[in-house]
N, C-alpha and C positions, 0 to 999 in steps of 0.2 A: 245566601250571603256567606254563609259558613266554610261551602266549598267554595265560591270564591277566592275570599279570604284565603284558605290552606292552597288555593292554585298561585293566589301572588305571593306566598310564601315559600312556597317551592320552589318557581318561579325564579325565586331574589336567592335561593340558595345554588340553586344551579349552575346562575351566573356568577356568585364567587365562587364556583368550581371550579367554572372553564376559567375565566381571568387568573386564577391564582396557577393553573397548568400553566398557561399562557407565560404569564411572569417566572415560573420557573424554567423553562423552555429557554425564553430568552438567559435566564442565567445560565445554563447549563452550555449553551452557545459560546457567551463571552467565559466561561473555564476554559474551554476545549482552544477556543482562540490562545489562551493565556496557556494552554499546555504548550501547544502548539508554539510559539515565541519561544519558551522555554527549551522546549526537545529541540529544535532544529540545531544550534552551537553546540549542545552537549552531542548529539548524534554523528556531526562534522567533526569535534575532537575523538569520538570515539573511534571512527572510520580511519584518522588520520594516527591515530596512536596503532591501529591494525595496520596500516598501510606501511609494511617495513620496508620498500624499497621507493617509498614516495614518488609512483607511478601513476599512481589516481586510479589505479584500480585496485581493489582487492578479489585475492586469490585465496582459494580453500587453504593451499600448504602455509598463505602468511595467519590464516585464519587458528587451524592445529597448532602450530610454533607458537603463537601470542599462550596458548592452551597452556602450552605445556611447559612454558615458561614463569608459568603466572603472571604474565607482564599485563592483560587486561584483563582486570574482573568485571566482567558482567553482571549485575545487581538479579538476583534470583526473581525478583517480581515479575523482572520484565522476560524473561524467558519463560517463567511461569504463561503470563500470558500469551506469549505466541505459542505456548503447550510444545516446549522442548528442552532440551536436557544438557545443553549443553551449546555455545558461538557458533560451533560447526553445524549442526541441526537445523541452528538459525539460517545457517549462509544457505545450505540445502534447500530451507524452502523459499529462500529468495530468490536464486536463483534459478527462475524458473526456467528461460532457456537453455541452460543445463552449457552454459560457456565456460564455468570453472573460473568466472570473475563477476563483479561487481561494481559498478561505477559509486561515486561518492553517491550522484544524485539518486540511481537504484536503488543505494542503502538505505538512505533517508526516506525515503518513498515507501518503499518498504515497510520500514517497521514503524513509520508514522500511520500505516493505513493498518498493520497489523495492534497499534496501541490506541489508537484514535478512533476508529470503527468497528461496532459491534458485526462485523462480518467473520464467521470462522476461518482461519487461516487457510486453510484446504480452499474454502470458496473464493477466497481471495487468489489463491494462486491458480485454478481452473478459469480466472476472468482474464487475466492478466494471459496465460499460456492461448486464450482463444483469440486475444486480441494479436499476440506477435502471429498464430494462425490468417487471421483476418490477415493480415501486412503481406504476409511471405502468400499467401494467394494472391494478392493485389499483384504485388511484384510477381508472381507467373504470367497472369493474365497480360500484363503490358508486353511480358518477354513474349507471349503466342501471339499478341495483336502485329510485334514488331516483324516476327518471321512472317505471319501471313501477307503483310507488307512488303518484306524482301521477295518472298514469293512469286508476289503477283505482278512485281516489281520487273521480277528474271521470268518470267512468262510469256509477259507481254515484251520482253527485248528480242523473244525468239521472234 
């Protein structure tokens, strides 16, 4: 009876274990949602206060200029977390296709996946460089399917 007892005891405590993970879980969901609402307009003014020739994209040299003008100060935390030293560092590891620009939505994408997910910045950018990989194969592949096509196409006209 005694072990029992200590098994439905245990039991009853283990399930307010998991429930009370459970209920925190769910909080920590609706924060990130409410981060989330928050970052996106601050993130679009910040992009747009970088953006000196209001082209919709940013560039490393409007990036340096904003720098060295002090015209945006970037808040240390959040450079902190993306673990760099400095807007430019930032833009660097965004841009991971190495185009020397940045679209608003990029930016936003960006540093919402670099402030929102516990993924290290490096792995994040090794996902993302495999995926524009992935594309730019895709796009070969159609271009070898189209010439074998032309090919067989001027082959058979002989």
């Amino acid at each position: 009876v005694s072990i029992s007892l200590m098994n439905l005891v245990t039991a009853v405590l283990v399930e307010g274990a998991l429930e009370h993970a459970r209920q925190e879980k769910e909080e920590e969901i609706l924060m990130s949602n409410e981060k989330v609402k928050l970052m996106i307009p601050q993130l679009k003014q910040l992009f747009e206060d970088l953006d000196k020739d209001n082209s919709g994209d940013l560039h490393q040299a409007e990036i340096e200029q904003a720098e060295r003008e002090g015209r945006v100060v970037v808040p240390e935390h959040i450079l902190d977390k993306a673990s760099v030293g400095s807007m430019t560092e930032l833009f660097l590891n965004l841009d991971v296709d190495k185009s020397g620009k940045l679209t608003c939505a990029e930016f936003i994408e960006g540093c919402m996946n670099i402030f929102l997910l516990d993924i290290p910045v490096r792995d994040m950018m090794m996902m993302k460089m495999i995926r524009l990989l992935r594309h730019g194969v895709m796009k070969i592949e159609g271009e070898i399917r189209d010439l074998k096509r032309s090919m067989v196409l001027a082959s058979s006209a002989k």
